[in-house]
N, CA, C, O and CB atoms as a CASP TS submission, in Angstrom:
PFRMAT TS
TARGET T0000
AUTHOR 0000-0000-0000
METHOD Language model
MODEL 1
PARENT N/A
ATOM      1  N   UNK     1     -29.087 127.603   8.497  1.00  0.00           N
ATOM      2  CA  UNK     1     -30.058 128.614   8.172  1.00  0.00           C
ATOM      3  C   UNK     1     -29.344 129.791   7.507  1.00  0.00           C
ATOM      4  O   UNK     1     -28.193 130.047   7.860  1.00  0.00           O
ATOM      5  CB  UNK     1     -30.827 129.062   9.433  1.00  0.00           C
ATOM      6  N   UNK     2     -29.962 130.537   6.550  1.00  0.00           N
ATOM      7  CA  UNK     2     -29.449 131.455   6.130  1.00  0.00           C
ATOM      8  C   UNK     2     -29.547 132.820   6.263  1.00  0.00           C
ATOM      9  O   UNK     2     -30.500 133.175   6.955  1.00  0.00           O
ATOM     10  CB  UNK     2     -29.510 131.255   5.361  1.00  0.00           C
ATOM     11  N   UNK     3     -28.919 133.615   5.855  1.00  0.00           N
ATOM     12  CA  UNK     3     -29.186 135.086   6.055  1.00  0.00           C
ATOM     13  C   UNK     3     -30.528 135.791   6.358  1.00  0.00           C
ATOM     14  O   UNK     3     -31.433 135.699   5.529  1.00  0.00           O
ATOM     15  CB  UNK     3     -28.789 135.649   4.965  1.00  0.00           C
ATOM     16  N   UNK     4     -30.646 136.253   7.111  1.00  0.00           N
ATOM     17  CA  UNK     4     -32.622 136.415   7.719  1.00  0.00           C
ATOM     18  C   UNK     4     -32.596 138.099   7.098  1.00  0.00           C
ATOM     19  O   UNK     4     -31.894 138.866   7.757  1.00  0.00           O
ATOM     20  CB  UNK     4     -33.103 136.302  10.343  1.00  0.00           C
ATOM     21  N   UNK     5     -33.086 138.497   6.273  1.00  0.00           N
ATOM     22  CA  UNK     5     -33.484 139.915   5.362  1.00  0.00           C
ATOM     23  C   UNK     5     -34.167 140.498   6.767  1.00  0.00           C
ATOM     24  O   UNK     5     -34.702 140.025   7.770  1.00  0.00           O
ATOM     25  CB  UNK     5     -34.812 139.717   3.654  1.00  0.00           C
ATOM     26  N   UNK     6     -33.736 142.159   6.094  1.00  0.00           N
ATOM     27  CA  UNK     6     -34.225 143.058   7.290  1.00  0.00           C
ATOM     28  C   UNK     6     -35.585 143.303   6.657  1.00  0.00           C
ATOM     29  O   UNK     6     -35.541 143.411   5.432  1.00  0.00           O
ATOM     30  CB  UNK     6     -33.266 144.563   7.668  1.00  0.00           C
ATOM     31  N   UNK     7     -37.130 143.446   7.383  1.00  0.00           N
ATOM     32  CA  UNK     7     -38.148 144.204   6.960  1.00  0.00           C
ATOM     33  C   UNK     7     -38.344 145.151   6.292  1.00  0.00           C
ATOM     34  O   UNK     7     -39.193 145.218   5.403  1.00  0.00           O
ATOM     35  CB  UNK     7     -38.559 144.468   7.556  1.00  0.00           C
ATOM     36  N   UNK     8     -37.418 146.213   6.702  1.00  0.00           N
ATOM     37  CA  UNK     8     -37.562 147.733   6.388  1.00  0.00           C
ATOM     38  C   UNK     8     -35.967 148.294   5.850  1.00  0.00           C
ATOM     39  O   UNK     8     -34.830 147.846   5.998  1.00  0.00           O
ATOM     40  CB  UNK     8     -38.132 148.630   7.960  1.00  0.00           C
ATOM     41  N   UNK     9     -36.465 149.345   5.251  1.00  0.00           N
ATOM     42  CA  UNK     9     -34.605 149.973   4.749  1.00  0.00           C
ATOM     43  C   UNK     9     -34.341 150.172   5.936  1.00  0.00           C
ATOM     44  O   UNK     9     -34.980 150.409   6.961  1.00  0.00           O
ATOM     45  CB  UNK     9     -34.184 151.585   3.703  1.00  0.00           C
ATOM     46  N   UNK    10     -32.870 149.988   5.534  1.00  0.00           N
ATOM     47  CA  UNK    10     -31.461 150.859   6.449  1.00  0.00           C
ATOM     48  C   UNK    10     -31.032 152.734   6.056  1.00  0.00           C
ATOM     49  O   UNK    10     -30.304 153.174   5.166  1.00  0.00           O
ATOM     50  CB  UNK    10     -29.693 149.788   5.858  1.00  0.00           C
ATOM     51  N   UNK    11     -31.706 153.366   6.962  1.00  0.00           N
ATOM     52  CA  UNK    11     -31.120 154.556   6.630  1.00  0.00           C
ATOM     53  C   UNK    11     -29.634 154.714   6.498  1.00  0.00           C
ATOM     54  O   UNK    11     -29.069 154.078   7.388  1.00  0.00           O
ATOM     55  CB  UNK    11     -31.531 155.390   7.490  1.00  0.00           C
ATOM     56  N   UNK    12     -28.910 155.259   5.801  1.00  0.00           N
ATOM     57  CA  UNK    12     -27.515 155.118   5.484  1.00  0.00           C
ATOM     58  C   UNK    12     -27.400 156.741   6.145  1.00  0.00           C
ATOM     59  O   UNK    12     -26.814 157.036   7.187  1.00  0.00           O
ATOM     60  CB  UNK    12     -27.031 154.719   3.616  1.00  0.00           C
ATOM     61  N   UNK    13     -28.257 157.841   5.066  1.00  0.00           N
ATOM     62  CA  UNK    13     -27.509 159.205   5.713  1.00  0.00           C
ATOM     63  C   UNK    13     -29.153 159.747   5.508  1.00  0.00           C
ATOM     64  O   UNK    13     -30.117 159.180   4.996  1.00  0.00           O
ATOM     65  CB  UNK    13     -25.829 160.217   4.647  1.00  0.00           C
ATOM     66  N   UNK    14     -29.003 161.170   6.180  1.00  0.00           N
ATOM     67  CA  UNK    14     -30.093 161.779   6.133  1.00  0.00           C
ATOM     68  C   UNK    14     -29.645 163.503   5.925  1.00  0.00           C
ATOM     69  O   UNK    14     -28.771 163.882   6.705  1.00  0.00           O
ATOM     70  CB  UNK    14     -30.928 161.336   7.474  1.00  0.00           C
ATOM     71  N   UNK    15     -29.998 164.187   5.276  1.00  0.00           N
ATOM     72  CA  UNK    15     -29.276 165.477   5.321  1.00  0.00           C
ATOM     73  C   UNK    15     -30.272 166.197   4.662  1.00  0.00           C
ATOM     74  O   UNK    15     -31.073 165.599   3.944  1.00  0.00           O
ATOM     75  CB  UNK    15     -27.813 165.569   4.651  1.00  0.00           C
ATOM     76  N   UNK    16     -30.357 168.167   4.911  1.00  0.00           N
ATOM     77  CA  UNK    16     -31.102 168.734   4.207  1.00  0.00           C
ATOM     78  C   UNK    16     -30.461 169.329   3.281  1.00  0.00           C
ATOM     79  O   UNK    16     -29.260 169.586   3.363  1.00  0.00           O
ATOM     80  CB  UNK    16     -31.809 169.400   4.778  1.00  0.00           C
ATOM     81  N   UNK    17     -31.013 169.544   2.538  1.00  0.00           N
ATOM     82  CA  UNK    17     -30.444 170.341   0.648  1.00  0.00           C
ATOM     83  C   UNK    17     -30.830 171.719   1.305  1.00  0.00           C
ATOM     84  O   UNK    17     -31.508 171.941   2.308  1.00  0.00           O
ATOM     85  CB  UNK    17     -31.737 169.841  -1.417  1.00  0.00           C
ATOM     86  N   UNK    18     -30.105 172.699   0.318  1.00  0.00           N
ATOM     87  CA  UNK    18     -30.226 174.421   0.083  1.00  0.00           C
ATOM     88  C   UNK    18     -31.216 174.917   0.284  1.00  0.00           C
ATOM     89  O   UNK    18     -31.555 175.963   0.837  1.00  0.00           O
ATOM     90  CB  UNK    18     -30.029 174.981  -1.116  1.00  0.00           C
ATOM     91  N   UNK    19     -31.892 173.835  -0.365  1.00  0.00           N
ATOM     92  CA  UNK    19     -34.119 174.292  -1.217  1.00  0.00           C
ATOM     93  C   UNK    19     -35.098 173.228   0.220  1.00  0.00           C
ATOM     94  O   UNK    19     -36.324 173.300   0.306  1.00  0.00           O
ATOM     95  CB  UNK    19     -34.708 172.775  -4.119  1.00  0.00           C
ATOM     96  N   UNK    20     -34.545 172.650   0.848  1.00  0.00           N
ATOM     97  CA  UNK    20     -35.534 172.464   2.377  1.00  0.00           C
ATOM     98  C   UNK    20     -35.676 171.482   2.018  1.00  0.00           C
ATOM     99  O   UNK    20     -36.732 171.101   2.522  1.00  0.00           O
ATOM    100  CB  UNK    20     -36.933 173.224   2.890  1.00  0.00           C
ATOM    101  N   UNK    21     -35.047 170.289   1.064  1.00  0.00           N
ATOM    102  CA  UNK    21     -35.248 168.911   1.251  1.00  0.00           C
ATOM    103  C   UNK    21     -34.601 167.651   1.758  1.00  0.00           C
ATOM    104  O   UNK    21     -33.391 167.596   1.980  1.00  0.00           O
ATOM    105  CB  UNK    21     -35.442 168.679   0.416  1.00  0.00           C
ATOM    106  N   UNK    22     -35.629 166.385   1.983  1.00  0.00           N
ATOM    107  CA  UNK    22     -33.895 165.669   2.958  1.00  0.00           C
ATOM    108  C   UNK    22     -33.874 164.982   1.652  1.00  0.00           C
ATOM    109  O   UNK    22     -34.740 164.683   0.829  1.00  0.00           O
ATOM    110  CB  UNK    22     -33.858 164.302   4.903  1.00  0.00           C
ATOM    111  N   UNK    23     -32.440 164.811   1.745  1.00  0.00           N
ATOM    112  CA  UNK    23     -32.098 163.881   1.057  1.00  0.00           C
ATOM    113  C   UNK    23     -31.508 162.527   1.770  1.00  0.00           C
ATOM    114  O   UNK    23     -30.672 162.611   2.670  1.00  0.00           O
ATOM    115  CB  UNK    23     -31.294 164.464   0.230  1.00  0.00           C
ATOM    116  N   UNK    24     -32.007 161.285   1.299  1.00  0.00           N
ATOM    117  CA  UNK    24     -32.269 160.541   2.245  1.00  0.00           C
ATOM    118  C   UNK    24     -31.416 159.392   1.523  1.00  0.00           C
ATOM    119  O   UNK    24     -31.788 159.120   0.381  1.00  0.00           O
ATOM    120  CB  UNK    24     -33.825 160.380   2.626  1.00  0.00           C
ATOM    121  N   UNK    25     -30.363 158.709   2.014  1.00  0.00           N
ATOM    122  CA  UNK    25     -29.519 157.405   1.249  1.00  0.00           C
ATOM    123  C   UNK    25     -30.308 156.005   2.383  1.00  0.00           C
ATOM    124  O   UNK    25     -30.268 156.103   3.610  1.00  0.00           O
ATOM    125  CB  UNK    25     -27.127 157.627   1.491  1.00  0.00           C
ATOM    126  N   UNK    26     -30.766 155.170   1.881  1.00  0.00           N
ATOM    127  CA  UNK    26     -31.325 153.867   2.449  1.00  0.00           C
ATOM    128  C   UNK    26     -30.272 152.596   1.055  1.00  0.00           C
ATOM    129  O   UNK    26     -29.824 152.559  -0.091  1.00  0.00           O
ATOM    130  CB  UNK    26     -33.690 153.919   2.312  1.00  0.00           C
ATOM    131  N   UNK    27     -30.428 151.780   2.363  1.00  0.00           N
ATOM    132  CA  UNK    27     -30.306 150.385   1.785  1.00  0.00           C
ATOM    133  C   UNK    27     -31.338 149.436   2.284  1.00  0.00           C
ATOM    134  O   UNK    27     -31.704 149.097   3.409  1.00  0.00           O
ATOM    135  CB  UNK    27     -28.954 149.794   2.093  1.00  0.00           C
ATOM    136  N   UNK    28     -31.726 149.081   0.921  1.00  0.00           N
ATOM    137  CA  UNK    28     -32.854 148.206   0.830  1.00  0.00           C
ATOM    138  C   UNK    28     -32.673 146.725   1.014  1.00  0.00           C
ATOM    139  O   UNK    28     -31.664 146.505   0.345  1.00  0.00           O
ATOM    140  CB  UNK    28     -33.421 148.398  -0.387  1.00  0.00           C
ATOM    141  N   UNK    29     -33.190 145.201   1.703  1.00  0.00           N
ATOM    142  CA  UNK    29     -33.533 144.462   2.024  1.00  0.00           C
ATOM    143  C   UNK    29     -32.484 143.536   1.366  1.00  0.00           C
ATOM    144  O   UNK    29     -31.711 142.723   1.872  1.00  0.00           O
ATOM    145  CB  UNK    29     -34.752 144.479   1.926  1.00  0.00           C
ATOM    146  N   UNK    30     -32.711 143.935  -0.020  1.00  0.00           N
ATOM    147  CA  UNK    30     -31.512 143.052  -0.961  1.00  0.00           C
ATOM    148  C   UNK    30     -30.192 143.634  -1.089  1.00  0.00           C
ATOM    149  O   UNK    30     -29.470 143.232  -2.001  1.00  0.00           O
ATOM    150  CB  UNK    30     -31.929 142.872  -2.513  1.00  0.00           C
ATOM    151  N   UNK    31     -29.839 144.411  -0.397  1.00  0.00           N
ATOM    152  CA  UNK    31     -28.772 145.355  -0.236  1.00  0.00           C
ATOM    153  C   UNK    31     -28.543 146.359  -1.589  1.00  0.00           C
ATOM    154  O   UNK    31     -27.499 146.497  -2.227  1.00  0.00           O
ATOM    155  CB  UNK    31     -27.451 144.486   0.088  1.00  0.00           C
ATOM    156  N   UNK    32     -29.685 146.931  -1.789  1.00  0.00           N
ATOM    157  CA  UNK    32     -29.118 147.848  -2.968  1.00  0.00           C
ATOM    158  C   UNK    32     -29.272 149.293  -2.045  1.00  0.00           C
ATOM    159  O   UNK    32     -30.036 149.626  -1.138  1.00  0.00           O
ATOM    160  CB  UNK    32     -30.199 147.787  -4.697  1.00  0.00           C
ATOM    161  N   UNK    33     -28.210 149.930  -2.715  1.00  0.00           N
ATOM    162  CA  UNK    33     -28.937 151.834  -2.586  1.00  0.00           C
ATOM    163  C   UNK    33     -29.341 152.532  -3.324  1.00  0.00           C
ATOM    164  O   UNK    33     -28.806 152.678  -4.423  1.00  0.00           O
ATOM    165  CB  UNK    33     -28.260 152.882  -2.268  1.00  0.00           C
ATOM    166  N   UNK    34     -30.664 153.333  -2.864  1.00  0.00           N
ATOM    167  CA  UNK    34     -31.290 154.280  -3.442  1.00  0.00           C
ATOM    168  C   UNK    34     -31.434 155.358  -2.448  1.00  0.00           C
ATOM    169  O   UNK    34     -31.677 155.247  -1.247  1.00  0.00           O
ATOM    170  CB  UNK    34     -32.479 153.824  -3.993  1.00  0.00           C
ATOM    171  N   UNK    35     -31.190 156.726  -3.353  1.00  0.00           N
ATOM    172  CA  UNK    35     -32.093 157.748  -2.710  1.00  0.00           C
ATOM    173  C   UNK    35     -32.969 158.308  -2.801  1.00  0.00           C
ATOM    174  O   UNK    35     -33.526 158.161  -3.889  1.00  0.00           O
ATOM    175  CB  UNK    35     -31.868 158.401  -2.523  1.00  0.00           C
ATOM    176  N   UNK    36     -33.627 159.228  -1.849  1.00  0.00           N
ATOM    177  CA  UNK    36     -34.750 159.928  -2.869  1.00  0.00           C
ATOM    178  C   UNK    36     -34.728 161.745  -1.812  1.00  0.00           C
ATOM    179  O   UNK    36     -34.387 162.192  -0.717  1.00  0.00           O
ATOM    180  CB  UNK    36     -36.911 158.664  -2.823  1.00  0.00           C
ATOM    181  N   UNK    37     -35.429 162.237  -3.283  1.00  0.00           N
ATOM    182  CA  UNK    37     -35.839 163.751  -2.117  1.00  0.00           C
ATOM    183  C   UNK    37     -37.271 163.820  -1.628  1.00  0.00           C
ATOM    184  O   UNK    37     -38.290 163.539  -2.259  1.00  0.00           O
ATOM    185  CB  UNK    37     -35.683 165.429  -2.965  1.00  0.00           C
ATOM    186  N   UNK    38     -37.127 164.339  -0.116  1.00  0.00           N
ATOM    187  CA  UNK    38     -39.055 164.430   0.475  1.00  0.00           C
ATOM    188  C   UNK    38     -38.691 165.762   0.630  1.00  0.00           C
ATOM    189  O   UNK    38     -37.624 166.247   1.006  1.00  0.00           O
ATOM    190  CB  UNK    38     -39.897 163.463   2.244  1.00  0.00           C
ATOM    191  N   UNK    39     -39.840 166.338   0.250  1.00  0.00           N
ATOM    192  CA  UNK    39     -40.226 167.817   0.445  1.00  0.00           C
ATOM    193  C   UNK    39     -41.432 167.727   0.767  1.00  0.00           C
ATOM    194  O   UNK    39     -42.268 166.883   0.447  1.00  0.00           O
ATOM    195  CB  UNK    39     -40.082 168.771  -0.679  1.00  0.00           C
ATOM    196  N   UNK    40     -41.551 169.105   1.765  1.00  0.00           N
ATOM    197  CA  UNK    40     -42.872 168.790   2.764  1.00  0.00           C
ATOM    198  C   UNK    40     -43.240 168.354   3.994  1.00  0.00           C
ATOM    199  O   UNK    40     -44.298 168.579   4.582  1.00  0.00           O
ATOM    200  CB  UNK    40     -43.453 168.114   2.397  1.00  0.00           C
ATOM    201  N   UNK    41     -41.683 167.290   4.586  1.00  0.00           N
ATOM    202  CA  UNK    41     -42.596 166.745   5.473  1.00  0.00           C
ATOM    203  C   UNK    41     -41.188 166.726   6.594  1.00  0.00           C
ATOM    204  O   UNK    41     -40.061 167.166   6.364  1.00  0.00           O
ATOM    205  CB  UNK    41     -43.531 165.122   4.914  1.00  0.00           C
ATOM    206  N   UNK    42     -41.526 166.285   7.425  1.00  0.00           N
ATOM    207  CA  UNK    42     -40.548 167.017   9.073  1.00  0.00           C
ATOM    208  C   UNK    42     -39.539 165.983   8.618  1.00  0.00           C
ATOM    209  O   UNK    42     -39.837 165.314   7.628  1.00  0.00           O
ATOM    210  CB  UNK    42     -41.338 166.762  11.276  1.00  0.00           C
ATOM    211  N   UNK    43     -38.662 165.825   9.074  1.00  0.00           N
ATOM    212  CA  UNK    43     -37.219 165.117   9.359  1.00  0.00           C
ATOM    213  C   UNK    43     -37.812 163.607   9.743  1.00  0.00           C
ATOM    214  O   UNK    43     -37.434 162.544   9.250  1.00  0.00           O
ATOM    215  CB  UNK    43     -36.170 165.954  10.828  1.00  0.00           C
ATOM    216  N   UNK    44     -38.794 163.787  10.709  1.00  0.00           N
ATOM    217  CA  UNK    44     -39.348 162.145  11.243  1.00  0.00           C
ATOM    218  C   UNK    44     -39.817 161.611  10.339  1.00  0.00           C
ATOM    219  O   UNK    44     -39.243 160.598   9.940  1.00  0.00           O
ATOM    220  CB  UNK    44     -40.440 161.939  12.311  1.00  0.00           C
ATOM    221  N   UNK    45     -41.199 162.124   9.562  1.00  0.00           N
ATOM    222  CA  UNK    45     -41.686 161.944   8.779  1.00  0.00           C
ATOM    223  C   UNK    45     -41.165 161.762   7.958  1.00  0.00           C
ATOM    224  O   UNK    45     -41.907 160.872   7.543  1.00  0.00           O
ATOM    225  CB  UNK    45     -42.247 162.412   8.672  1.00  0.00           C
ATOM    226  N   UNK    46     -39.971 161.867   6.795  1.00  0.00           N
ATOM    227  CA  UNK    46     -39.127 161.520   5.798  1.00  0.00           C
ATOM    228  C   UNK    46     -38.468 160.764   6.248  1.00  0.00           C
ATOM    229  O   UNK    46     -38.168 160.137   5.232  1.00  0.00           O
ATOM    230  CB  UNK    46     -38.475 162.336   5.227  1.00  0.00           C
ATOM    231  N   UNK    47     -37.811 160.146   7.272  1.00  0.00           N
ATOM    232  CA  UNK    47     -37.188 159.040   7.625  1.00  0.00           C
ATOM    233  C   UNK    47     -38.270 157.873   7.720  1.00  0.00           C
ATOM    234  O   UNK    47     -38.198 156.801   7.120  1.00  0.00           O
ATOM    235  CB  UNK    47     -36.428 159.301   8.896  1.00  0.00           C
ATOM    236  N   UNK    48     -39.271 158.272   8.571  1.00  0.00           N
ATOM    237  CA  UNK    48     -40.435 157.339   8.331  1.00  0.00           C
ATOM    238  C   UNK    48     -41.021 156.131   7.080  1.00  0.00           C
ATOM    239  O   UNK    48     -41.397 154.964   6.975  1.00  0.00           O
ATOM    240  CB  UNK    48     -41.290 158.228   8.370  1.00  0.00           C
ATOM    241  N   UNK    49     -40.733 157.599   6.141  1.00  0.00           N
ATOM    242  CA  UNK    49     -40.965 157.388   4.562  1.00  0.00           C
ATOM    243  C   UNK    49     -40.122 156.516   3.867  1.00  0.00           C
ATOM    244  O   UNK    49     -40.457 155.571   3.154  1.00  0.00           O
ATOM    245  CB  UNK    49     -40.836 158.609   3.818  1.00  0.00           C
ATOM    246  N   UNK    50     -39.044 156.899   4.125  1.00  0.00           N
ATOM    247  CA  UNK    50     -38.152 156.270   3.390  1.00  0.00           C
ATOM    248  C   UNK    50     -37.530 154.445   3.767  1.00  0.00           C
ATOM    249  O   UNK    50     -37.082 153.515   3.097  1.00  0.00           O
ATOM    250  CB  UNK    50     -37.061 157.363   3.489  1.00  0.00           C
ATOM    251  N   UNK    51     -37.887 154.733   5.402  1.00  0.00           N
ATOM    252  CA  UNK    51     -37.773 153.382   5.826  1.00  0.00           C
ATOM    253  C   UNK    51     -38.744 152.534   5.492  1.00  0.00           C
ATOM    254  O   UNK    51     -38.429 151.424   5.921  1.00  0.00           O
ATOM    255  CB  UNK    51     -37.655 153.291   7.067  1.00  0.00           C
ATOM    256  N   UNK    52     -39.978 152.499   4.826  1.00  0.00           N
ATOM    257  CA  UNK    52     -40.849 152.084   4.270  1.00  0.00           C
ATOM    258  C   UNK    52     -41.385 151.852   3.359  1.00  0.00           C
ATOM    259  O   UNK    52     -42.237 150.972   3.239  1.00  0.00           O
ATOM    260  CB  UNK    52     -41.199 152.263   4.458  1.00  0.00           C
ATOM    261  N   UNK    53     -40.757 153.057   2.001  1.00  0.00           N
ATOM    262  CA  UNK    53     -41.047 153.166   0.692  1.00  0.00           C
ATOM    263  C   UNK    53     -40.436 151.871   0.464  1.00  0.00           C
ATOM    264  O   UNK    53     -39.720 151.330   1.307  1.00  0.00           O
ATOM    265  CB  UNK    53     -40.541 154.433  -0.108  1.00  0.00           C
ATOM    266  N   UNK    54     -40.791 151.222  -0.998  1.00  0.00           N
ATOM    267  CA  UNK    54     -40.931 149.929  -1.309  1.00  0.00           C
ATOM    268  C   UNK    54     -39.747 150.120  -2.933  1.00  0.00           C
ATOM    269  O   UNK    54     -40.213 149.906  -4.052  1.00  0.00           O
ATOM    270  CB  UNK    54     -42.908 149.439  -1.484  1.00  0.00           C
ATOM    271  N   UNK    55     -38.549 150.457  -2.767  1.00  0.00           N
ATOM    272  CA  UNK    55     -38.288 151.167  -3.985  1.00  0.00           C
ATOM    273  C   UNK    55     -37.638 150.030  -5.240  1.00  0.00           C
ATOM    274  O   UNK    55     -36.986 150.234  -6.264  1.00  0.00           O
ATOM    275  CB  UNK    55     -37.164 152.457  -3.556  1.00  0.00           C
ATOM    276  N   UNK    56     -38.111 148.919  -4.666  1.00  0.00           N
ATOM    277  CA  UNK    56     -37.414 147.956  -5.944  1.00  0.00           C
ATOM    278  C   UNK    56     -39.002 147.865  -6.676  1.00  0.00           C
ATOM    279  O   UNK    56     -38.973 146.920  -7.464  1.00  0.00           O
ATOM    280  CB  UNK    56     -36.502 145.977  -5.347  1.00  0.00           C
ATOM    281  N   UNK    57     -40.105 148.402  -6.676  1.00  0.00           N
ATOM    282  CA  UNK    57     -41.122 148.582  -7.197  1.00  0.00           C
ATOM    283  C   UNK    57     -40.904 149.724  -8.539  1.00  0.00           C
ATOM    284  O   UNK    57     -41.877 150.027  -9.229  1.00  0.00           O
ATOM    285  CB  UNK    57     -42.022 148.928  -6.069  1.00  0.00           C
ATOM    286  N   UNK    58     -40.073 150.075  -8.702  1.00  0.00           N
ATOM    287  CA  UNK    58     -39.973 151.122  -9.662  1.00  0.00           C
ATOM    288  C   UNK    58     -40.640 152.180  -9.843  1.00  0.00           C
ATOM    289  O   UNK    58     -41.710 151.994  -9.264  1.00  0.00           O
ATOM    290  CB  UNK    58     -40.036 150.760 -10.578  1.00  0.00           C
ATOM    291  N   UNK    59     -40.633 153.386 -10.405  1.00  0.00           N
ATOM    292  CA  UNK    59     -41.392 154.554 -10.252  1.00  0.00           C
ATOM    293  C   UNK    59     -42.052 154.557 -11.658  1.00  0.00           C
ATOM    294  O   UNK    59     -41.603 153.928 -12.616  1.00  0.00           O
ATOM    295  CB  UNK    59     -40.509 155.896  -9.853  1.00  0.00           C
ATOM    296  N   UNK    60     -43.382 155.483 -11.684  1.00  0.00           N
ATOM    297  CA  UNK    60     -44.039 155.640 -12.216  1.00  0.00           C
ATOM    298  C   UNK    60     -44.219 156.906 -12.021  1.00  0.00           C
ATOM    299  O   UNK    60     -44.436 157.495 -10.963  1.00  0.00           O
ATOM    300  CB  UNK    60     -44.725 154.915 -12.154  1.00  0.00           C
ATOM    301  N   UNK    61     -44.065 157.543 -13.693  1.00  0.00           N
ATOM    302  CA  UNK    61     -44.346 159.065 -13.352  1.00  0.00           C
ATOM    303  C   UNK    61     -46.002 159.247 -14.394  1.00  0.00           C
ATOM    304  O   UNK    61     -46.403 158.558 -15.332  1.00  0.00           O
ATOM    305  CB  UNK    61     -42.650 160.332 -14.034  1.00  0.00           C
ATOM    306  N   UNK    62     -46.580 160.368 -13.768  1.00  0.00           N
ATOM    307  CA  UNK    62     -47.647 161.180 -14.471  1.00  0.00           C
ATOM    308  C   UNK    62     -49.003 159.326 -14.042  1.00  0.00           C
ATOM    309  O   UNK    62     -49.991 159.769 -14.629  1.00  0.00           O
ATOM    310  CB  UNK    62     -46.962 161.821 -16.896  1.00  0.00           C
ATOM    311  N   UNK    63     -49.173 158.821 -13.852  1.00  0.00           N
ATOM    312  CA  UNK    63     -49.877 157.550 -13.327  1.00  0.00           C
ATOM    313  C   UNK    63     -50.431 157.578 -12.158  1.00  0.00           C
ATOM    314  O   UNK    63     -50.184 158.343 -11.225  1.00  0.00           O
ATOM    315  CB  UNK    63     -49.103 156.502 -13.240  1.00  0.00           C
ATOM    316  N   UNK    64     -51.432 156.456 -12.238  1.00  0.00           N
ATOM    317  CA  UNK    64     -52.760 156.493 -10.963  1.00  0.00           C
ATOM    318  C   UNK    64     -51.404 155.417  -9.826  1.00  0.00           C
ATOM    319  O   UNK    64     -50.517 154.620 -10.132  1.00  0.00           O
ATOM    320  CB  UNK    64     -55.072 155.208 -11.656  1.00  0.00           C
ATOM    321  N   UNK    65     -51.785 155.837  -8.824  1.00  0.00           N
ATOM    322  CA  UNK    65     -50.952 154.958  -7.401  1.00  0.00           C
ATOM    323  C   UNK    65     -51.430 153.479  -8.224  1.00  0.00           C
ATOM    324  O   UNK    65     -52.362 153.270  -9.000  1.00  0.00           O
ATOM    325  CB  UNK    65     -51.868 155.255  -5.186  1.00  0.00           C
ATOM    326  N   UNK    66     -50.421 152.634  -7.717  1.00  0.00           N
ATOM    327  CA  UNK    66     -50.621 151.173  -7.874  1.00  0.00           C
ATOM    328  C   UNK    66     -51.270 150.625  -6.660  1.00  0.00           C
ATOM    329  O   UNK    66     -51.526 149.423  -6.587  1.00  0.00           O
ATOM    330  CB  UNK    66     -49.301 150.439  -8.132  1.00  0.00           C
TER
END
């Protein structure tokens, strides 16, 4: 049997910026890393986020949600 993929990202680091945001390092399912910034929302809540965001979906800027 082979390698069994995790569900959800791996938080790698979590830290706040100058300007009140986390900046958040995850590794994703296929083992890549991405980060991203959450502004707005508590420490739980951005870890929450990020363990869940879907980020090999690519971003879309100025566009309706997919």
């Amino acid at each position: 049997m082979g390698k069994r993929l995790r569900k959800y990202n791996q938080i790698i680091s979590c830290d706040r910026t100058p300007h009140g945001c986390w900046k958040i390092y995850v590794r994703t399912p296929n083992d890549q890393i991405h980060h991203r910034l959450y502004m707005g929302y508590s420490k739980a809540e951005a870890l929450r986020k990020a363990r869940r965001e879907d980020f090999d979906k690519g971003t879309f800027f100025n566009q309706p949600s997919r």
